[in-house]
Biopython code that builds the backbone (N, CA, C, O; Angstrom):
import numpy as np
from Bio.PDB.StructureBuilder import StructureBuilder

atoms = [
    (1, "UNK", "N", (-37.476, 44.842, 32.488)),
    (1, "UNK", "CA", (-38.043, 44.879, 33.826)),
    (1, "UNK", "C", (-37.714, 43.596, 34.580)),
    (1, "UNK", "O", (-37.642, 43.618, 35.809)),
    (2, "UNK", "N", (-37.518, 42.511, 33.902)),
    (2, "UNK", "CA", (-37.925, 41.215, 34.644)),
    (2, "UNK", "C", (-36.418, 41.086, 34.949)),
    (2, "UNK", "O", (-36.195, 40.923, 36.148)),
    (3, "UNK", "N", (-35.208, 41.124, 34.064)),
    (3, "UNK", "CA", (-33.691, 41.524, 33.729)),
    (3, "UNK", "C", (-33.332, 41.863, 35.329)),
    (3, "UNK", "O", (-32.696, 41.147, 36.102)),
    (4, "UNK", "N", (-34.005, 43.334, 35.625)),
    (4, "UNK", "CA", (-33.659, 44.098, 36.839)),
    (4, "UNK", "C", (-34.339, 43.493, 37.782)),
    (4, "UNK", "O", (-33.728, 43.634, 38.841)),
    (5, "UNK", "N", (-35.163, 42.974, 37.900)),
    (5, "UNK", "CA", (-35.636, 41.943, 38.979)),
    (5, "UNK", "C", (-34.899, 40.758, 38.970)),
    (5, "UNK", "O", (-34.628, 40.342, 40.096)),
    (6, "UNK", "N", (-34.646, 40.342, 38.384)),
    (6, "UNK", "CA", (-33.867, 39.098, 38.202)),
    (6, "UNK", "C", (-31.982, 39.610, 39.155)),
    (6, "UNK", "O", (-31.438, 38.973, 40.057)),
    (7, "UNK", "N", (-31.642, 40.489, 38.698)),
    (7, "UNK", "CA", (-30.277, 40.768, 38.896)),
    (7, "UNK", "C", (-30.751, 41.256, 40.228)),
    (7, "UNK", "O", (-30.221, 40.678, 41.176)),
    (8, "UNK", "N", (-31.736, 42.303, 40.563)),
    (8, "UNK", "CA", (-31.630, 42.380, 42.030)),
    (8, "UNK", "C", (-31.667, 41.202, 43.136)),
    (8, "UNK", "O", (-31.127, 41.255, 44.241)),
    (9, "UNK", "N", (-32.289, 40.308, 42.696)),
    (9, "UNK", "CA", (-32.392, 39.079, 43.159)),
    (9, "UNK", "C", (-31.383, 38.830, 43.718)),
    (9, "UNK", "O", (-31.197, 38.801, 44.934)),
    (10, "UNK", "N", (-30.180, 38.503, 42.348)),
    (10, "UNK", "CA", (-28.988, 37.935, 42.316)),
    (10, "UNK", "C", (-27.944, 37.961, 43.544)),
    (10, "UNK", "O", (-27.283, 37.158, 44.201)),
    (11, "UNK", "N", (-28.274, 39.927, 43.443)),
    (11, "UNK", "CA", (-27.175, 40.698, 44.392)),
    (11, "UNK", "C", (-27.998, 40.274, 46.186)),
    (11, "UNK", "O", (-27.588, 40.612, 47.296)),
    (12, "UNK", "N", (-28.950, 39.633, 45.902)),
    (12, "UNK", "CA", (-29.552, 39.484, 47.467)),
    (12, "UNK", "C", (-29.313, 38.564, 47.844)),
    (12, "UNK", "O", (-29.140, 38.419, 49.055)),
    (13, "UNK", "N", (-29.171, 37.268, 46.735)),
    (13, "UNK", "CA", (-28.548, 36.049, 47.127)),
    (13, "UNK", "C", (-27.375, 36.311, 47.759)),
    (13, "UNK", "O", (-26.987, 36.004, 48.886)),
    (14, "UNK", "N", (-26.854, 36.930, 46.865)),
    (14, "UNK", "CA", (-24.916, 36.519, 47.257)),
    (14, "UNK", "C", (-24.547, 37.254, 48.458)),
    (14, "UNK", "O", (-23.464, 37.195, 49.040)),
    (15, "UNK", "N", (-25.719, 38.057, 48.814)),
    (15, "UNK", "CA", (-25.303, 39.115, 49.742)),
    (15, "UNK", "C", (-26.182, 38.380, 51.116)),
    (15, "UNK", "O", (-27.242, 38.839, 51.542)),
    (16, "UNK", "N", (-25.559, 37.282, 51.622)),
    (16, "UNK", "CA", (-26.747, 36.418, 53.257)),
    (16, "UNK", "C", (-26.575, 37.464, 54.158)),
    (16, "UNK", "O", (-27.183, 37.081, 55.158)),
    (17, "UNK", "N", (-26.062, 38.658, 54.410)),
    (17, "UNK", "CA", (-26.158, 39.353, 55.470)),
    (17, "UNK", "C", (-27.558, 40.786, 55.510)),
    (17, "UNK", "O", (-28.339, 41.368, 56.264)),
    (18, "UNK", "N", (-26.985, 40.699, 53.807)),
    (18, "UNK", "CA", (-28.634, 41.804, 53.753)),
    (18, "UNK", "C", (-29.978, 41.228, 54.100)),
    (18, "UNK", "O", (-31.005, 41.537, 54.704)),
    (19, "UNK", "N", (-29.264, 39.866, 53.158)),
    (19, "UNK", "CA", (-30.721, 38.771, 53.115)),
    (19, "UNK", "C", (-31.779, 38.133, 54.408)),
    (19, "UNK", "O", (-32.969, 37.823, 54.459)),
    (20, "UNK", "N", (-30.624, 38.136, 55.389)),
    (20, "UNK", "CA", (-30.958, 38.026, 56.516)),
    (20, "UNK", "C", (-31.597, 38.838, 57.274)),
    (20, "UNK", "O", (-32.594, 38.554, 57.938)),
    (21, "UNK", "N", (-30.745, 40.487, 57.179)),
    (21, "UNK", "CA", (-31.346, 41.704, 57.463)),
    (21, "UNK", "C", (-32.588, 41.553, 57.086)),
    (21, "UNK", "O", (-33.147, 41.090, 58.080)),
    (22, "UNK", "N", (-33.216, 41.644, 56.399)),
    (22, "UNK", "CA", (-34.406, 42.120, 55.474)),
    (22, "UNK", "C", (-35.542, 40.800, 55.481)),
    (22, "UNK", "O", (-36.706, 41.117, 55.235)),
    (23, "UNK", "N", (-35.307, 39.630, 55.699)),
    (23, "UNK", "CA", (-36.017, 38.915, 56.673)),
    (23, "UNK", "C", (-36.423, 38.959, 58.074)),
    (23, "UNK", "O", (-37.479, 38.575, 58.577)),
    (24, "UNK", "N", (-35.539, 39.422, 58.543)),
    (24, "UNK", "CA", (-35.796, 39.874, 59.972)),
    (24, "UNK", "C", (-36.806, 40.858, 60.086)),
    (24, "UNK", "O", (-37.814, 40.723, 60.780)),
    (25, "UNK", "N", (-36.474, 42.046, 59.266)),
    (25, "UNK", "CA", (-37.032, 43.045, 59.105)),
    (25, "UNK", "C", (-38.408, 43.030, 58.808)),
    (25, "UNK", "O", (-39.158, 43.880, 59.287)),
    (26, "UNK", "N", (-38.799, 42.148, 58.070)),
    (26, "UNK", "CA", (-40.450, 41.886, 57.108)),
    (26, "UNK", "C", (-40.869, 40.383, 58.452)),
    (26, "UNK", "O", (-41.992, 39.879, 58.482)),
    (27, "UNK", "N", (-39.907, 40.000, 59.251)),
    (27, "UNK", "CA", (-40.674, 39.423, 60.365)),
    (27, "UNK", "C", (-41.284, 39.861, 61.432)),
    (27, "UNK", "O", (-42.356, 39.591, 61.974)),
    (28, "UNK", "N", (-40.414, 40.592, 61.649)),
    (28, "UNK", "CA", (-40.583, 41.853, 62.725)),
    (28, "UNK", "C", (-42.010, 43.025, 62.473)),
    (28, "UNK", "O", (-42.775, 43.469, 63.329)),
    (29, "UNK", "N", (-41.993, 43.193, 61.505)),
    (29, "UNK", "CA", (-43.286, 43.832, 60.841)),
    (29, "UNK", "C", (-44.807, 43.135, 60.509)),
    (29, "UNK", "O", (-45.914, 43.673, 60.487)),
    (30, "UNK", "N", (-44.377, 41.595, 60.238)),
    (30, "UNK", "CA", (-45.065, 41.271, 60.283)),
    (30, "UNK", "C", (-45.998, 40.615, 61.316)),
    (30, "UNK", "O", (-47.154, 40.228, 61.148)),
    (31, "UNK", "N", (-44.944, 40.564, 62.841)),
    (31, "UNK", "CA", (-45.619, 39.918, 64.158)),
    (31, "UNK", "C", (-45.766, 41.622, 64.531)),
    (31, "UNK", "O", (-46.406, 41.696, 65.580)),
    (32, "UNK", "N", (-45.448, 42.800, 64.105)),
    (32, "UNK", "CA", (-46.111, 43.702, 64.755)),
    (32, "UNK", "C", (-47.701, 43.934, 64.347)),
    (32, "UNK", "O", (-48.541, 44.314, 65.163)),
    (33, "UNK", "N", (-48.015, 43.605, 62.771)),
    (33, "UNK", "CA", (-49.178, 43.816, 62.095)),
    (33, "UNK", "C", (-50.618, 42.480, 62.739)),
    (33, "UNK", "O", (-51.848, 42.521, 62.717)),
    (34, "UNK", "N", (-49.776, 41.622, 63.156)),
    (34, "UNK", "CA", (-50.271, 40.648, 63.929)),
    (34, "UNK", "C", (-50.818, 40.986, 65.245)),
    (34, "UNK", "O", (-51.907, 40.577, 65.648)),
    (35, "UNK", "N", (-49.992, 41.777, 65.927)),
    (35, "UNK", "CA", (-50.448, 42.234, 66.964)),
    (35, "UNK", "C", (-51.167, 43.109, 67.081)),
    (35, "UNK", "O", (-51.903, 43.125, 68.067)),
    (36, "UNK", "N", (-51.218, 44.126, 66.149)),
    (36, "UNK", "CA", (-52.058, 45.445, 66.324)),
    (36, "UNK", "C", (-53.226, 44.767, 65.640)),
    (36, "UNK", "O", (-54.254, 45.159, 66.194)),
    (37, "UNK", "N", (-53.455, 44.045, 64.818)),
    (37, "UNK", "CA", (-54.882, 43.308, 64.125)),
    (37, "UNK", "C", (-55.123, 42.381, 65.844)),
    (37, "UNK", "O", (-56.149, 42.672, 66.459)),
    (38, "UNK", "N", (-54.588, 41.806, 66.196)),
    (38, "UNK", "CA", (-55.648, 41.056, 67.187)),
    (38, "UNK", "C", (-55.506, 41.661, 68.747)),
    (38, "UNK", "O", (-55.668, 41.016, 69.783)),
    (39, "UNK", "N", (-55.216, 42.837, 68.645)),
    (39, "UNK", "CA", (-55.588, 43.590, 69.635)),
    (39, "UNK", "C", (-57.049, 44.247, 69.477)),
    (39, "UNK", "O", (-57.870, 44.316, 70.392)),
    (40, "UNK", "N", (-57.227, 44.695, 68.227)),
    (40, "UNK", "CA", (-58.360, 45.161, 67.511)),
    (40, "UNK", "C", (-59.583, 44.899, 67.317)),
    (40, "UNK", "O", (-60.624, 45.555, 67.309)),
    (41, "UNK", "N", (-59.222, 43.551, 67.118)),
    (41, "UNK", "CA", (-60.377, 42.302, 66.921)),
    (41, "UNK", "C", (-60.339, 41.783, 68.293)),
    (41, "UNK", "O", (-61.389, 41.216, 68.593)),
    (42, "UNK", "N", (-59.333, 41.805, 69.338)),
    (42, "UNK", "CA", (-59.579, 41.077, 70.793)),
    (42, "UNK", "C", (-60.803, 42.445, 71.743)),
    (42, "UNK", "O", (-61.838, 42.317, 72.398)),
    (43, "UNK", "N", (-60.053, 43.504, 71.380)),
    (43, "UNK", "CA", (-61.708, 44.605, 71.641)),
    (43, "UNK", "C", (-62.581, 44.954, 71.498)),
    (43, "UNK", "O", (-63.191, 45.601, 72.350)),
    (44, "UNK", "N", (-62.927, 44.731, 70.592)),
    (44, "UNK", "CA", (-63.954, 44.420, 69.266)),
    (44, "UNK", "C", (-65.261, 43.615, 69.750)),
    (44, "UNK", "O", (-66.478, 43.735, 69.608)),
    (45, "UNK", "N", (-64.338, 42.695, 70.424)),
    (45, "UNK", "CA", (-65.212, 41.437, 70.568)),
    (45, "UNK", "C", (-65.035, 41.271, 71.968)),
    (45, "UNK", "O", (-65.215, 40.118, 72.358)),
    (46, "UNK", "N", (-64.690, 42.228, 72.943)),
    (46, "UNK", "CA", (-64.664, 42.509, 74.493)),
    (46, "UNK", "C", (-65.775, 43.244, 74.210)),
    (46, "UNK", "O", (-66.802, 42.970, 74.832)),
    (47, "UNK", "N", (-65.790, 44.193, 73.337)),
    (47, "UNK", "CA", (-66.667, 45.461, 73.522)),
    (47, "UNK", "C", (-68.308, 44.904, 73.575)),
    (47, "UNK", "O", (-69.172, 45.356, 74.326)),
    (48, "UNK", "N", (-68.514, 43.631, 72.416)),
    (48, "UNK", "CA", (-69.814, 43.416, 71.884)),
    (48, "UNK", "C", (-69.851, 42.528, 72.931)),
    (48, "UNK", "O", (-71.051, 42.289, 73.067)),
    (49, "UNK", "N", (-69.376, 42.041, 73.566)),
    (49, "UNK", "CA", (-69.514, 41.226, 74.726)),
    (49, "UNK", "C", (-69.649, 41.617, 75.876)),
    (49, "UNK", "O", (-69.900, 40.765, 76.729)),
    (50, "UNK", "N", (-69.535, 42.921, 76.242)),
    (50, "UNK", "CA", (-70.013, 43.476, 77.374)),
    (50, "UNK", "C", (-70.932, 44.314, 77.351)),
    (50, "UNK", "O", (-71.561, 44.771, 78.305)),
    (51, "UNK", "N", (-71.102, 44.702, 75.435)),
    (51, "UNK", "CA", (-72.912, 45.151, 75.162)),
    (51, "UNK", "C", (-73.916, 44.388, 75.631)),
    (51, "UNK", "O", (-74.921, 44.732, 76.251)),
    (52, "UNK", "N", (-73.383, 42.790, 75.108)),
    (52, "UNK", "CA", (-74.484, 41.637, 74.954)),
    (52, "UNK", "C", (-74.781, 41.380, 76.535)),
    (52, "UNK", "O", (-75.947, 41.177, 76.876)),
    (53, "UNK", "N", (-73.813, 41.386, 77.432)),
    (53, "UNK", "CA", (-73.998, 41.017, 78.813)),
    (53, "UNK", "C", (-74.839, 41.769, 79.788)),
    (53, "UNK", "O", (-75.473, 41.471, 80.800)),
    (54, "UNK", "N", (-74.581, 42.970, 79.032)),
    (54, "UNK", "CA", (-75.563, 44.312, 80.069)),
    (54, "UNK", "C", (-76.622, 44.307, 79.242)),
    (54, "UNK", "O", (-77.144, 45.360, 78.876)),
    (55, "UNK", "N", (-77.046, 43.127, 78.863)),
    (55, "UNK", "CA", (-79.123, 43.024, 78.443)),
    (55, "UNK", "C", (-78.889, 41.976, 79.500)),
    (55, "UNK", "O", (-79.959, 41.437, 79.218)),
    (56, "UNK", "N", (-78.548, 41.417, 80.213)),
    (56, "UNK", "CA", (-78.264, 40.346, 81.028)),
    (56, "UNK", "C", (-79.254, 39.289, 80.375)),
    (56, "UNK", "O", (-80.329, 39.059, 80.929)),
    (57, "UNK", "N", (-79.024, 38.877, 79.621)),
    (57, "UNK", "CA", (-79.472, 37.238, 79.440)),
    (57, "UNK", "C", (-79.280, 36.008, 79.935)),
    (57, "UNK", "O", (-78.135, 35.647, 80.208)),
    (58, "UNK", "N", (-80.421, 35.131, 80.137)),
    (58, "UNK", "CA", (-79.754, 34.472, 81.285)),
    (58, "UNK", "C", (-78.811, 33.344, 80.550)),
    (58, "UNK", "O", (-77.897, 32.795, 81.165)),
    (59, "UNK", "N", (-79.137, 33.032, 79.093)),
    (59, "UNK", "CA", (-77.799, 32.223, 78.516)),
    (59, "UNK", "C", (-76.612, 32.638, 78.605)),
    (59, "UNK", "O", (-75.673, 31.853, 78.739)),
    (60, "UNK", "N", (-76.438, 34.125, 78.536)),
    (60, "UNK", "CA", (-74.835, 34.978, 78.289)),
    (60, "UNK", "C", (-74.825, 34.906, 79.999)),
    (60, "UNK", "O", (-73.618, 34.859, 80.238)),
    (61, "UNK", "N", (-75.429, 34.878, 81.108)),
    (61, "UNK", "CA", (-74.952, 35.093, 82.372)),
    (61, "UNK", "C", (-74.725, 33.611, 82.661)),
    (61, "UNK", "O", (-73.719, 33.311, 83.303)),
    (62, "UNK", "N", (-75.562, 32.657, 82.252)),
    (62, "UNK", "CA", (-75.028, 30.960, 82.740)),
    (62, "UNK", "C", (-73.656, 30.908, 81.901)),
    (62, "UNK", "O", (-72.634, 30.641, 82.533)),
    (63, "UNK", "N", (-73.603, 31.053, 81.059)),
    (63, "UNK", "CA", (-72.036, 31.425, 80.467)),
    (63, "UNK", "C", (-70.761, 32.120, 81.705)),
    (63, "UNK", "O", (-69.742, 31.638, 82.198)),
    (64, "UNK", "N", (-71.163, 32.886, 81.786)),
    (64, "UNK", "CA", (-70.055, 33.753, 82.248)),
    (64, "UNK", "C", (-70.194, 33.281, 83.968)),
    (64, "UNK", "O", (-69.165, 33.213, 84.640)),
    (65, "UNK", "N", (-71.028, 33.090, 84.348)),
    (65, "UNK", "CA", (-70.885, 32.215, 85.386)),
    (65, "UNK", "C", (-70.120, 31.292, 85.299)),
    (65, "UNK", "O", (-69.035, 31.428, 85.863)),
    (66, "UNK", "N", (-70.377, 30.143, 84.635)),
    (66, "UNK", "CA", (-69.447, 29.067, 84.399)),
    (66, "UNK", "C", (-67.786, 29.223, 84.384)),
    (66, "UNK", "O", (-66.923, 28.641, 85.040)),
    (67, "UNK", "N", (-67.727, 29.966, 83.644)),
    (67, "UNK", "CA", (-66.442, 30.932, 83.467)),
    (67, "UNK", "C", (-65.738, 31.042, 84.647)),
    (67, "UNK", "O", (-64.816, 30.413, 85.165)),
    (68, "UNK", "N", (-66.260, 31.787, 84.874)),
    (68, "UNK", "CA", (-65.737, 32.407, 86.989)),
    (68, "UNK", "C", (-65.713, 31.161, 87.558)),
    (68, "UNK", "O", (-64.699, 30.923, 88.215)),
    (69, "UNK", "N", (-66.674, 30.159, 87.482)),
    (69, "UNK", "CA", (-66.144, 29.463, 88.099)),
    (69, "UNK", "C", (-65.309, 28.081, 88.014)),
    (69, "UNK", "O", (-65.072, 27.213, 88.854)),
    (70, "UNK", "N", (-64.860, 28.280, 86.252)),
    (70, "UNK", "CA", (-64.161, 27.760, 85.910)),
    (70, "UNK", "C", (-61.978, 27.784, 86.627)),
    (70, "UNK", "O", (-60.994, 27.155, 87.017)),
    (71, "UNK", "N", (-62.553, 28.964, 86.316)),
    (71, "UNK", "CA", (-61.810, 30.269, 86.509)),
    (71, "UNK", "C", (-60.983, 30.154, 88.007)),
    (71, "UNK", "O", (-59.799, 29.855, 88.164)),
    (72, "UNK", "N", (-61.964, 30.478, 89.017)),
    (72, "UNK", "CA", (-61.908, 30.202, 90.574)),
    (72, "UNK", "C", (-61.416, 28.852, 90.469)),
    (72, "UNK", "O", (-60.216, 28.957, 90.723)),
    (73, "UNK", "N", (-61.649, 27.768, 90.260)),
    (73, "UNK", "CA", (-60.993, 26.217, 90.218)),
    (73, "UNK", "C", (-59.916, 26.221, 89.873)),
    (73, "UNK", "O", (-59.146, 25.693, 90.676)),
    (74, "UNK", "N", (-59.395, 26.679, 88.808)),
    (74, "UNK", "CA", (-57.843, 26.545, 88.239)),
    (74, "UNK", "C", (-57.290, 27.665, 89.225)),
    (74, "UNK", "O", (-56.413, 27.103, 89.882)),
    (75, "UNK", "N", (-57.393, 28.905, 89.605)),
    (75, "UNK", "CA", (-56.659, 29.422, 90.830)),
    (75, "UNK", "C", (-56.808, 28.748, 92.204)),
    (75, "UNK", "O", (-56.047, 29.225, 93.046)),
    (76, "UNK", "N", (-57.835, 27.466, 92.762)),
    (76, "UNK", "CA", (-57.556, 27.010, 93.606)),
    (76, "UNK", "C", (-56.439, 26.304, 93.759)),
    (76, "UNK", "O", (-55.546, 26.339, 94.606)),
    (77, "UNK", "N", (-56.643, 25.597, 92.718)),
    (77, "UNK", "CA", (-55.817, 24.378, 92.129)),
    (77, "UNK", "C", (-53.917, 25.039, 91.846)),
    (77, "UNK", "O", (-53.022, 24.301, 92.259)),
    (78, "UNK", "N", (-53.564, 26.248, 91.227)),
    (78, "UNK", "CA", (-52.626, 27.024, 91.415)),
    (78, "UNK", "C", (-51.910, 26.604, 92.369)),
    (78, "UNK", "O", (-50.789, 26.097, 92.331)),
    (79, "UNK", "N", (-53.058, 26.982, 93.847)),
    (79, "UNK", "CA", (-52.788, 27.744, 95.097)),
    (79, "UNK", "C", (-52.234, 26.462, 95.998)),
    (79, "UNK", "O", (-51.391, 26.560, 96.890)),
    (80, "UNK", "N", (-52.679, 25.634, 95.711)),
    (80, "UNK", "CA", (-52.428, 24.174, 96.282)),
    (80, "UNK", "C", (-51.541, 24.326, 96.233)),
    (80, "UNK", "O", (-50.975, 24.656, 97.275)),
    (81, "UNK", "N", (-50.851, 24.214, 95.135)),
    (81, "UNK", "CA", (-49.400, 23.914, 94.048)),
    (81, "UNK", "C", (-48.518, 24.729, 94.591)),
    (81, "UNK", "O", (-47.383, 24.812, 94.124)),
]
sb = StructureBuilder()
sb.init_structure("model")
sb.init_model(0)
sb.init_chain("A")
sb.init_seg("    ")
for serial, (resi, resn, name, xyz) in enumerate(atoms, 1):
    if name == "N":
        sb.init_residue(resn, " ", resi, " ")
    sb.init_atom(name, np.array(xyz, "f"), 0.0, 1.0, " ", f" {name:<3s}", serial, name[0])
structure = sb.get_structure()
C-alpha cells in the first residue's frame, strides 16, 4: 500500500504540469468552500441580527445608530474626495 503511494507520488513529482494542475484545482475548491461557508455564516448572523434588532433594544439601536453614522461620515468624506 505505502509502495503505491509512494510511486504515485513519484510520477507527480516528475510530472510539474499535473502537479501544478491539481494544485490549482484543490485551490480553486478550496476558495470556493470558503466562500459558500462565509456566505452562510455572513447570513446567519444578518439573520440573528435583524431578529435581535426588531425587539428594538436600546443597546442594539445605540449600536446601529452609531453605525449609520459612522457610515454617513466616511461617504461624506468620499464625496469631498
Amino acid at each position: 500500500m505505502e509502495r503505491a503511494n509512494l510511486a504515485e507520488f513519484m510520477q507527480l513529482v516528475q510530472n510539474p504540469v499535473r502537479l501544478i494542475f491539481l494544485n490549482f484545482l484543490s485551490g480553486l475548491a478550496r476558495g470556493f468552500g470558503i466562500a459558500i461557508g462565509l456566505t452562510i455564516i455572513a447570513s446567519l448572523f444578518l439573520l440573528f441580527l435583524t431578529r435581535v434588532a426588531s425587539l428594538n433594544l436600546p443597546i442594539i439601536g445605540k449600536f446601529v445608530a452609531e453605525l449609520v453614522r459612522i457610515v454617513n461620515q466616511q461617504l461624506q468624506i468620499y464625496k469631498l474626495n
